[in-house]
VEXVEXKOL-860067 format. One record per residue (C-alpha): residue in one letter; x, y, z. Coordinates in nm, 4 decimals, m for minus. Example, Ala and Ser with C-alpha at 12.3 -4.5 7.8 and 13.67 -1.06 7.14 Angstrom:
2
<rest->A | c1->1.2300 | c2->m0.4500 | c3->0.7800> $
<rest->S | c1->1.3670 | c2->m0.1060 | c3->0.7140> $
// end
This chain:
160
<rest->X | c1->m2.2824 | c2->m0.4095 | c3->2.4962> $
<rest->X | c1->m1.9709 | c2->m0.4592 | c3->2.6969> $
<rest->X | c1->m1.7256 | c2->m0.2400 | c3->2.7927> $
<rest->X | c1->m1.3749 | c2->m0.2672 | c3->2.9095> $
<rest->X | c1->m1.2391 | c2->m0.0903 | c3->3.2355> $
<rest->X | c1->m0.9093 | c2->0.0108 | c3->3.1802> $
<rest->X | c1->m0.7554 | c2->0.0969 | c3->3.5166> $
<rest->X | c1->m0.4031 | c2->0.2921 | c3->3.5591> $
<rest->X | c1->m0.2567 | c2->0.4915 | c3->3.8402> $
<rest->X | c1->m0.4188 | c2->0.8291 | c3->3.7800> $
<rest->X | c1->m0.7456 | c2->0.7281 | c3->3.6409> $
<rest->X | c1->m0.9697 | c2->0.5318 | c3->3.4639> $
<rest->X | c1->m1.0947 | c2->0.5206 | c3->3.1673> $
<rest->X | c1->m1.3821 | c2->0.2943 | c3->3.0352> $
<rest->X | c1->m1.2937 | c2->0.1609 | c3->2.6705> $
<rest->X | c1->m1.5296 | c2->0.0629 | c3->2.4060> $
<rest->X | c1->m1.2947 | c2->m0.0438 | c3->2.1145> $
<rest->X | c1->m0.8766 | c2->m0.1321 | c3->2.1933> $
<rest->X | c1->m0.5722 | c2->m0.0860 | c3->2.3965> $
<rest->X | c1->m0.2703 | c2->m0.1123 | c3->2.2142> $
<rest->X | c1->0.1187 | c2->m0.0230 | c3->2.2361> $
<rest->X | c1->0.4033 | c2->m0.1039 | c3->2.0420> $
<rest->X | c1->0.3900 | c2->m0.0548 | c3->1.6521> $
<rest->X | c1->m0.0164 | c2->m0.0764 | c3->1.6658> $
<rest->X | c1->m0.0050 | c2->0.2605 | c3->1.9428> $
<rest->X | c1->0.3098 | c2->0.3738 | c3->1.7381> $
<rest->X | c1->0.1852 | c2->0.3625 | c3->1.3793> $
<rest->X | c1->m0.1931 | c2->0.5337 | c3->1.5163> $
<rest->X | c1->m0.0595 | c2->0.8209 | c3->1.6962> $
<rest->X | c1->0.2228 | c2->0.8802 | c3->1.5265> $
<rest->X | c1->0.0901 | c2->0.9456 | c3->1.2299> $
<rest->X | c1->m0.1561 | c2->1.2060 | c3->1.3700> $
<rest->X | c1->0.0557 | c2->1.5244 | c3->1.1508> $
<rest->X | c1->m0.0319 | c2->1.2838 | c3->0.8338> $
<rest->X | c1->m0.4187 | c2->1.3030 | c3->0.8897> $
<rest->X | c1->m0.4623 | c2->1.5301 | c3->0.5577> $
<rest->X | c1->m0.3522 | c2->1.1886 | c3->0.3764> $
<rest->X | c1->m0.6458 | c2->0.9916 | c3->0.4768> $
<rest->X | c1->m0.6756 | c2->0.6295 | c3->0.5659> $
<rest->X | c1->m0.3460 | c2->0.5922 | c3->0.4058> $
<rest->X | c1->m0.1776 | c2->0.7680 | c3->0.6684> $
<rest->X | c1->m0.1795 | c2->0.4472 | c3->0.8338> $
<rest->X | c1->m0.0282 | c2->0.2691 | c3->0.5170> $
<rest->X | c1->0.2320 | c2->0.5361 | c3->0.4721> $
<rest->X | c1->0.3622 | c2->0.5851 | c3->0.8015> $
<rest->X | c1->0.3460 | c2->0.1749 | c3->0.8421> $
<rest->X | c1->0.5757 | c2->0.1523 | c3->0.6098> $
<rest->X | c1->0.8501 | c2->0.3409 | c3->0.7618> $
<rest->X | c1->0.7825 | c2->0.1858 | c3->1.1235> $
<rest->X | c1->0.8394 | c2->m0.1374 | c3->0.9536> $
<rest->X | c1->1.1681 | c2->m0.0189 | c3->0.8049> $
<rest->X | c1->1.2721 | c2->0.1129 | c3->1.1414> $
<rest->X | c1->1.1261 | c2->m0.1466 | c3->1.3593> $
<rest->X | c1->1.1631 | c2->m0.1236 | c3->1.7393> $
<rest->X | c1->1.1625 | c2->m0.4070 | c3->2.0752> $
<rest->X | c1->0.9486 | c2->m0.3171 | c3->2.3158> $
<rest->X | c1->0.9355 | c2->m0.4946 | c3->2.6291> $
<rest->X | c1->0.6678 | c2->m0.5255 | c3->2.8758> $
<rest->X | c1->0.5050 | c2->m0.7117 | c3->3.1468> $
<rest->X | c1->0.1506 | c2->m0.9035 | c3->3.0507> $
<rest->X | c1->m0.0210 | c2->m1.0563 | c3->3.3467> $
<rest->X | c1->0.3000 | c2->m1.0248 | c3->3.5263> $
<rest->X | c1->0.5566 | c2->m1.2109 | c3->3.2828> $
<rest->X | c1->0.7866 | c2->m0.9983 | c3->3.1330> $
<rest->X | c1->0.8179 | c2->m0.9544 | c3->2.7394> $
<rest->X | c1->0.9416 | c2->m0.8215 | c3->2.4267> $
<rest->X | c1->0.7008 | c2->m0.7134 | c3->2.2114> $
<rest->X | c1->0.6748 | c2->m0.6046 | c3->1.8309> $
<rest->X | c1->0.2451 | c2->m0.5922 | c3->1.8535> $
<rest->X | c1->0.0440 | c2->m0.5372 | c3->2.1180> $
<rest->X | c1->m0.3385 | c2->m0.5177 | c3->2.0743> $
<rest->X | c1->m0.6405 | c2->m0.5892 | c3->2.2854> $
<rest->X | c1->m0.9440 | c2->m0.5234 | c3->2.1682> $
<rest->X | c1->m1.2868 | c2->m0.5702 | c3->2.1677> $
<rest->X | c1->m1.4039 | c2->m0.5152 | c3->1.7828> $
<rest->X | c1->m1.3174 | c2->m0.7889 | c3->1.4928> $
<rest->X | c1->m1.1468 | c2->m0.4826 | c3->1.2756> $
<rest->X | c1->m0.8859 | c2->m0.2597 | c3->1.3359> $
<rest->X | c1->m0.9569 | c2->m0.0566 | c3->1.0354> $
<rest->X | c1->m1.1812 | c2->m0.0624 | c3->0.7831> $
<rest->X | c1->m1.0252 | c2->m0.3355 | c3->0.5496> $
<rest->X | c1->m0.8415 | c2->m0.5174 | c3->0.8205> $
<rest->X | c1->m1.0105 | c2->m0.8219 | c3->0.9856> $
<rest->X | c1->m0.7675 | c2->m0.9055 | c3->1.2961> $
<rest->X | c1->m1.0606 | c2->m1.1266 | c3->1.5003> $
<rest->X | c1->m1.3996 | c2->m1.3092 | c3->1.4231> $
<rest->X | c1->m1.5205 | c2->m1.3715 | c3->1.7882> $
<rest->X | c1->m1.7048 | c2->m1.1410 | c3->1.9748> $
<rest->X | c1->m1.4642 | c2->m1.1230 | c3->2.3030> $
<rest->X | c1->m1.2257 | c2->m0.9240 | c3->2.3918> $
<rest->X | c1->m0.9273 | c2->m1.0427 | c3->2.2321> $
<rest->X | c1->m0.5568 | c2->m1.0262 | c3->2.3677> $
<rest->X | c1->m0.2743 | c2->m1.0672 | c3->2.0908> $
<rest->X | c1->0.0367 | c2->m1.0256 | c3->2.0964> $
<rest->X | c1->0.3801 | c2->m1.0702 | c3->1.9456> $
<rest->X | c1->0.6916 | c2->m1.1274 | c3->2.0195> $
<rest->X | c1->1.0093 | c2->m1.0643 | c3->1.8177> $
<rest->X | c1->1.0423 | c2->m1.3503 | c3->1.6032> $
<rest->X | c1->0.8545 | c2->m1.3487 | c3->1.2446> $
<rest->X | c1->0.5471 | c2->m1.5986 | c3->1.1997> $
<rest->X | c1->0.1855 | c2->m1.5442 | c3->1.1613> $
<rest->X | c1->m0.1227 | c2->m1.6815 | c3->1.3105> $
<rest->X | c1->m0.4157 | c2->m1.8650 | c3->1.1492> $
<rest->X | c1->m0.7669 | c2->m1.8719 | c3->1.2580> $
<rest->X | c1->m1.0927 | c2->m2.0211 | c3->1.2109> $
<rest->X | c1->m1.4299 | c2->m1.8587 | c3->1.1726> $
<rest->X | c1->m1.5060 | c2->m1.9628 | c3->1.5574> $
<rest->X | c1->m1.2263 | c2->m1.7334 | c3->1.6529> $
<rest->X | c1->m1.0017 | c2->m2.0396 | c3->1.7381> $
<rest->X | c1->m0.5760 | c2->m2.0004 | c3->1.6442> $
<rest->X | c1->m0.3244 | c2->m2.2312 | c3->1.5681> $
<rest->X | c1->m0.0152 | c2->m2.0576 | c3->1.6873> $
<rest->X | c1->0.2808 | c2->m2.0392 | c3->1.4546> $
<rest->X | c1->0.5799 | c2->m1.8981 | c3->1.5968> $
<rest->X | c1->0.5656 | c2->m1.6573 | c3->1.8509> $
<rest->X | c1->0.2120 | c2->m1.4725 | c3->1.7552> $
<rest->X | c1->m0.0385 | c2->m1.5523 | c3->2.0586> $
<rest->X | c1->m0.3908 | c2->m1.4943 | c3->2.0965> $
<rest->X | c1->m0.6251 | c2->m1.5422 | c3->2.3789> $
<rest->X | c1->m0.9636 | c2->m1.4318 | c3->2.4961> $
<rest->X | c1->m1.0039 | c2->m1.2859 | c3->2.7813> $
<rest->X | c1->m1.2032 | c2->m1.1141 | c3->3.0455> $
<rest->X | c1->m0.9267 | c2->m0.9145 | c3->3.2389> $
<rest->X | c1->m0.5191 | c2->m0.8716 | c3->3.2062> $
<rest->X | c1->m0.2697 | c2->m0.6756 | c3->3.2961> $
<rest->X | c1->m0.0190 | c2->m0.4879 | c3->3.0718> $
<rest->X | c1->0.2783 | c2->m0.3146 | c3->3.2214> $
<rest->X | c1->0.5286 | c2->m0.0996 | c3->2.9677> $
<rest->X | c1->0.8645 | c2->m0.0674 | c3->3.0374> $
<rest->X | c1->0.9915 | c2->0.0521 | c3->2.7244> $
<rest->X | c1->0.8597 | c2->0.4110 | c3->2.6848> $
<rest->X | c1->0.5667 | c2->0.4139 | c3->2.4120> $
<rest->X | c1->0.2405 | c2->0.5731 | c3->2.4336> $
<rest->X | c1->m0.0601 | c2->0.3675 | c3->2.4870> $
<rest->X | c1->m0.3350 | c2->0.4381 | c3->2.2736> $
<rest->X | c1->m0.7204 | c2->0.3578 | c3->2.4030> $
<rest->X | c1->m0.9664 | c2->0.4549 | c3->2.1204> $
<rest->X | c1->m0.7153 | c2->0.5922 | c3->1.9196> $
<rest->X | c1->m0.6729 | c2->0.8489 | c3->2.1958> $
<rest->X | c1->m0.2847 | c2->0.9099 | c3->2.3548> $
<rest->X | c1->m0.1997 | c2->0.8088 | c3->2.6772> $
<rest->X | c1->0.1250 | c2->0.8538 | c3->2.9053> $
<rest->X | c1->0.3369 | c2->0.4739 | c3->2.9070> $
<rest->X | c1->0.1829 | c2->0.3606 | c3->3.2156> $
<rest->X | c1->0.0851 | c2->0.0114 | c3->3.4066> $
<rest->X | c1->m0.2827 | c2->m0.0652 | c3->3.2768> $
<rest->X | c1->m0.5117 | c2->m0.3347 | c3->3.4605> $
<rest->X | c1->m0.8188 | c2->m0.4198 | c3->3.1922> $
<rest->X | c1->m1.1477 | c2->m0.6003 | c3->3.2943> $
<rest->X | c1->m1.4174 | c2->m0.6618 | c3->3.0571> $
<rest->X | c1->m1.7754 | c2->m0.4972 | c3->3.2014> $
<rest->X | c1->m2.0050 | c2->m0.7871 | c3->3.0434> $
<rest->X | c1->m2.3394 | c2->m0.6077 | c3->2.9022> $
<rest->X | c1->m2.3179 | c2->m0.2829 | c3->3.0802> $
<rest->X | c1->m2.4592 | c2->m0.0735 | c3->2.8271> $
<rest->X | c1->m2.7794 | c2->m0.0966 | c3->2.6209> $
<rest->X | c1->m2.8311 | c2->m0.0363 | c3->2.3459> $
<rest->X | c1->m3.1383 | c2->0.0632 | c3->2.1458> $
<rest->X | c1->m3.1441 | c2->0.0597 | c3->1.7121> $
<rest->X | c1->m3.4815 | c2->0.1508 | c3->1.5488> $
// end
């Protein structure tokens, strides 16, 4: 199983599912005080982050960016009835502030429309400058400058 090393000033932390800031980090922890609602917590509090939408800007492997979605991640869903990848990578998307949309193939392969980009890859870096938490595993962390490598097959594991 790999892993992903996400390295920031204070510490590191090794990640087994996503990185993600923006909406994605803003919509997850934000709606922590809704947890009694469910899964729809995510729906719900969605919904008024989309009527309220922020810019975010922020540096990806040194280019500076605006952002709307931020997301790397290593799993193909980001909830249970949300398919955002079919290859087995980790993935990097993100998108910037105009509205389009993405389509992709069952090989994991896009054809960009707009602004939306995707790309797999084994390392980044991802540098916030617009205060927003980041959220690894669904757990909060500070706004901080992140480097990511992928650690290919450093786990094992066993299923009986």
């Amino acid at each position: 199983m790999d892993l992903i090393l996400q390295d920031m000033p204070q510490k590191k932390v090794v990640s087994f599912l996503s990185l993600s800031y923006a909406f994605i980090s803003e919509v997850d922890l934000g709606s922590e005080s809704l947890r009694f609602l469910g899964g729809s917590r995510f729906d719900i509090y969605g919904i008024w982050r989309v009527i309220f939408q922020k810019k975010y800007q922020a540096k990806y492997n040194n280019q500076q960016m605006t952002f709307r979605y931020f997301l790397a991640q290593k799993i193909p869903y980001i909830s249970d009835n949300y398919l955002s990848y079919w290859s087995q990578l980790i993935k990097l998307s993100f998108k910037q502030y105009d509205v389009s949309h993405v389509e992709i193939d069952e090989q994991g392969n896009s054809k960009t429309k707009g602004n939306w980009k995707y790309e797999k890859v084994k390392e980044y870096t991802f540098e916030p400058i617009t205060d927003c938490p980041l959220s690894i595993d669904g757990e909060r962390y500070p706004s901080q400058p992140v480097k990511a490598k992928v650690l290919t097959k450093i786990l094992k594991v066993f299923c009986y």
